[in-house]
N, C-alpha and C positions, 0 to 999 in steps of 0.2 A: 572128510580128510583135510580140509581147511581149514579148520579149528584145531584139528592138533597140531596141524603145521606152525600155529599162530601160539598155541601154545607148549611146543615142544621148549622156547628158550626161558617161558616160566618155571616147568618141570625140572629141567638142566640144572635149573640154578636153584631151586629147592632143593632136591637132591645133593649137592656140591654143600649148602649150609645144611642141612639137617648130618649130614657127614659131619664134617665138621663138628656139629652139638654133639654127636656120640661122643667123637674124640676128644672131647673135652670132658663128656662127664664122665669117662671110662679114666682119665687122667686125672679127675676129681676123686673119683673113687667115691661115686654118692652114693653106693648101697652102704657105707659104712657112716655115714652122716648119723648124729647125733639126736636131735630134733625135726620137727617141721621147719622153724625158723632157718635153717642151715640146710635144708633141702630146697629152701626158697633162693637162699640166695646163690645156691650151686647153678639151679635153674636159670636163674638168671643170668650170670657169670656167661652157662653156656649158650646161652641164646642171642648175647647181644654180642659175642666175638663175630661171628657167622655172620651177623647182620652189619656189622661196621665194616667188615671186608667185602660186601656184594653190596652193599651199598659206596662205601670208597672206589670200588671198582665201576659201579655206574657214575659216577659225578667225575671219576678220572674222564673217561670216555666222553661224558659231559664234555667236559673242558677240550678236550683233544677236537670235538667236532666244531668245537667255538673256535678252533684253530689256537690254541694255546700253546701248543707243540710245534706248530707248523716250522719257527726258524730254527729249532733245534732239530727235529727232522732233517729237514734241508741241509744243513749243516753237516750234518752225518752223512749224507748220502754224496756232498761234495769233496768229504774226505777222502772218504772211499775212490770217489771217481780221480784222486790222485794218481792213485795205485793201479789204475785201469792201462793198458797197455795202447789201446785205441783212443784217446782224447778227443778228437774229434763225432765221437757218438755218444754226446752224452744225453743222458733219460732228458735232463731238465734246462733249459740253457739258462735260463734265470730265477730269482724267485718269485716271481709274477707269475711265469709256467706253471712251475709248481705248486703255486696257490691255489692257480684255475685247476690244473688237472685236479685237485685233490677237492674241490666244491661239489662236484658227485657223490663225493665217499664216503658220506655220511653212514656211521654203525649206529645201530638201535642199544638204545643203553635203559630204556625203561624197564623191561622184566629182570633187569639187577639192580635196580634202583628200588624197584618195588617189591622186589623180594627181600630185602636189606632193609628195606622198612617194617614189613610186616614181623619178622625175628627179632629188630628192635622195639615192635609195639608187645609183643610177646615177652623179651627181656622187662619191659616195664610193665606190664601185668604182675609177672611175679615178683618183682622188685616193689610192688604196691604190697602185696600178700604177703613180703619178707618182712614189711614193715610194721603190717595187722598186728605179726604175733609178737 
């Protein structure tokens, strides 16, 4: 049970890109392709959109844990506490708080990182094989 646990957010996110590659090749329209050569590089086409988006989604995440976002966050959340009725109960009283509170909160961004790789090592598979014929 701990193994699927571990890897339920690899399956999620294949799942989410192989989605995706249908959707692209059904808006390709590859049963009507011409050749190999153009069967190649539909393949590819749809392999490496899926993989730039779950991959872009893990390194966003990346950078978000790197605290990249932190003063834009912040920022946000003191907007809002404008508009709050009660001012004196605010979540965060400085941005030192909210630095610390948010150093726990680390999200796992590796099974989109690595699913995003492997659709783009598959996009370049057949992106090699487009170029064979």
């Amino acid at each position: 049970m701990n193994f699927f646990k571990k890897a339920l957010p690899y399956i999620i996110s294949a799942v989410v890109g192989i989605i995706i590659f249908i959707v692209i090749i059904c808006v390709q329209t590859i049963w009507n392709a011409d050749g190999t050569q153009e069967v190649m590089g539909l393949l590819s086409d749809a392999f490496f959109v899926p993989g730039v988006l779950l991959a872009g989604a893990g390194l966003i995440i990346f950078a978000s844990n790197g605290g990249a976002f932190d003063m834009l966050a912040f920022a946000v959340i003191r907007f809002f506490d404008l508009f709050r009725r009660d001012v004196k109960n605010k979540k965060y009283k400085d941005f030192y708080e909210y630095r610390e509170a948010k150093k726990g909160n680390k999200r796992n961004m590796a099974f989109m990182l690595l699913t995003g790789l492997v659709f783009i090592a598959l996009a370049g598979i057949f992106l090699i094989v487009y170029y064979q014929y």
